[in-house]
C-alpha positions as a Markdown table, in Angstrom:
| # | Residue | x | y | z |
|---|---|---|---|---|
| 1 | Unk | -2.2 | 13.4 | 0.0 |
| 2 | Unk | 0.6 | 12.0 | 2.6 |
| 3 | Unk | -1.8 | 13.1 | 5.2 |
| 4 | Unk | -4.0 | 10.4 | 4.3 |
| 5 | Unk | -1.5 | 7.4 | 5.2 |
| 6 | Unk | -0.6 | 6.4 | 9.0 |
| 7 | Unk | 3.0 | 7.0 | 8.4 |
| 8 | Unk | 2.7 | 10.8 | 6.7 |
| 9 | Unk | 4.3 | 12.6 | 9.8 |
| 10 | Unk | 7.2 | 10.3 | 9.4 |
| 11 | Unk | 10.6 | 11.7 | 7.4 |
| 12 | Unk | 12.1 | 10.4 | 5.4 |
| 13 | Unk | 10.0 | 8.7 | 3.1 |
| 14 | Unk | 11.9 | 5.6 | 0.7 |
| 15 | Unk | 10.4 | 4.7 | -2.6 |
| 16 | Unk | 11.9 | 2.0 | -4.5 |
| 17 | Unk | 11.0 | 0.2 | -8.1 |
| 18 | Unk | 11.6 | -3.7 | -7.8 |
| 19 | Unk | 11.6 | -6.5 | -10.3 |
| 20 | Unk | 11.5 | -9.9 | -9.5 |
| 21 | Unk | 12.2 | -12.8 | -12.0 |
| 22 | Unk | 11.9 | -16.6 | -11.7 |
| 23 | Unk | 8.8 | -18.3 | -10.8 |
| 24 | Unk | 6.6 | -15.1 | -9.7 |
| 25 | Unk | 4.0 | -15.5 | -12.2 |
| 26 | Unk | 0.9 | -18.1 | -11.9 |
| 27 | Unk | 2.0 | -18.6 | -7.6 |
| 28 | Unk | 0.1 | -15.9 | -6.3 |
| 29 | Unk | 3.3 | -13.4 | -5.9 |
| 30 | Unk | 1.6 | -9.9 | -7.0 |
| 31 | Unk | -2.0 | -10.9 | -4.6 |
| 32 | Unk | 0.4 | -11.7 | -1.7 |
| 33 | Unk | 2.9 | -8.2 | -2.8 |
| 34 | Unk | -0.4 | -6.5 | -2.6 |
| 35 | Unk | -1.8 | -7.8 | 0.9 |
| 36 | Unk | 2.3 | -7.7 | 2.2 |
| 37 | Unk | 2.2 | -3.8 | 1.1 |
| 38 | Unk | -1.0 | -3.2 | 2.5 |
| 39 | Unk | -0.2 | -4.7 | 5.7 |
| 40 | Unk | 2.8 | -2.7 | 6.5 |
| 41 | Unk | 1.8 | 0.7 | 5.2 |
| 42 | Unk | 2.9 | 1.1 | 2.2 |
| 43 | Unk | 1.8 | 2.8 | -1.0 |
| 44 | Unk | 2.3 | 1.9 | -4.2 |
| 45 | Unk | 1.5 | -0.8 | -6.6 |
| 46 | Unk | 2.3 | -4.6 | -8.6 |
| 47 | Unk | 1.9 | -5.9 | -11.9 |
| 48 | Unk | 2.7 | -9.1 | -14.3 |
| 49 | Unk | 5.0 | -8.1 | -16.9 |
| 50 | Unk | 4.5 | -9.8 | -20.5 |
| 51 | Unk | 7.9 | -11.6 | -19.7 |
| 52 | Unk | 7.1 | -13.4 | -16.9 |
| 53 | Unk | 8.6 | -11.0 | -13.9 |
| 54 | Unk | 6.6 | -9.1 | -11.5 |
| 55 | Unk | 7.4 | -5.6 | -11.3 |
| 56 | Unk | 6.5 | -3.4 | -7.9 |
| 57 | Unk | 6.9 | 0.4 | -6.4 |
| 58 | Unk | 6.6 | 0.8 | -2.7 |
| 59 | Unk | 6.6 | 3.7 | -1.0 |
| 60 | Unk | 6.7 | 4.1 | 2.8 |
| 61 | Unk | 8.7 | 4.5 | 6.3 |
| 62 | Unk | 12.5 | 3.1 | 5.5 |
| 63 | Unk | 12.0 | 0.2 | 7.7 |
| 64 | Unk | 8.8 | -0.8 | 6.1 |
| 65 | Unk | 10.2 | -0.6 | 2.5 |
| 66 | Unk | 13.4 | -2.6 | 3.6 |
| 67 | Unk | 10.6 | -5.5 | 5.1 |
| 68 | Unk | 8.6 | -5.6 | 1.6 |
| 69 | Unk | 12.3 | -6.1 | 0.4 |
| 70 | Unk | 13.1 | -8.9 | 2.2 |
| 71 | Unk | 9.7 | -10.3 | 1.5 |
| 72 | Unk | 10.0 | -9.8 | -2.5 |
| 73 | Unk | 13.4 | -12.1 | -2.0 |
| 74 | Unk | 11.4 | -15.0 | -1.1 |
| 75 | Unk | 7.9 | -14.2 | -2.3 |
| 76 | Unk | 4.8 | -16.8 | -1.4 |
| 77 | Unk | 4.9 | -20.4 | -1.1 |
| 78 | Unk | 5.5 | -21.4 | -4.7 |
| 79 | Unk | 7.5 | -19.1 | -6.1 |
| 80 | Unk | 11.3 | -19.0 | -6.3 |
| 81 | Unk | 12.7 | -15.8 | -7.1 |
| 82 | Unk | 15.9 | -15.5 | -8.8 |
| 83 | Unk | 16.4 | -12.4 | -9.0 |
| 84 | Unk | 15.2 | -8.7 | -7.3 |
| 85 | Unk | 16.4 | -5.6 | -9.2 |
| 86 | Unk | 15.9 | -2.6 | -6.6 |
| 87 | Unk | 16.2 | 1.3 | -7.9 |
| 88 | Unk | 16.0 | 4.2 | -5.5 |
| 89 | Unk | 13.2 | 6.2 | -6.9 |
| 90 | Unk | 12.5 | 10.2 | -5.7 |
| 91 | Unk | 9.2 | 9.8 | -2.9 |
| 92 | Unk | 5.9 | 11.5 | -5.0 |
| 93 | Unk | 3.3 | 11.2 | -1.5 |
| 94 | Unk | 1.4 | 8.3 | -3.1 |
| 95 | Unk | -1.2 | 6.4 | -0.7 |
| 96 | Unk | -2.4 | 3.4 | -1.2 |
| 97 | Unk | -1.9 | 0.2 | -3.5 |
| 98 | Unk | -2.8 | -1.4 | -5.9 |
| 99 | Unk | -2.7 | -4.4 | -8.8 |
| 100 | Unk | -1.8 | -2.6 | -12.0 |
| 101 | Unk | -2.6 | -5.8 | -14.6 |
């Protein structure tokens, strides 16, 4: 499956999990993590969680992964994020992404 993404010749791969709290729900942050992701690459996917906080796994070249970062930090016009949990997660060659609820 890695052969299907532009970056599946490129080593090594970074996957992270990310949750962001504060005011990521109802301001458009999981439609803009989606179009962010897709923009630079990555795989993976976004969803709401019943609590309020948007939870994300991206997948994709180091650099690209540590961009999404910085953009999950500050998220869309709107939102304020006051907090971004990141854990290291093992690469497993997903392509594409996608809203998960």
């Amino acid at each position: 499956m890695r052969d299907s993404v532009p970056w599946a010749d490129m080593t090594p791969l970074r996957r992270v999990s990310v949750v962001a709290s504060g005011r990521v729900q109802g301001v458009f942050y999981r439609t803009s993590c989606a179009e962010e992701a897709l923009a630079r690459g990555l795989a993976g996917w976004v969803r709401n969680l019943p609590d309020g906080r948007v939870e994300a796994v991206f997948e994709g070249p180091p650099p690209q992964v540590e961009a999404m970062l910085a953009w999950c930090r500050q998220g869309p016009p709107g939102a304020r994020v006051e907090d971004l949990q990141v854990e290291p997660l093992d690469p497993t060659g997903d392509a594409g992404f996608r809203i998960n609820g």
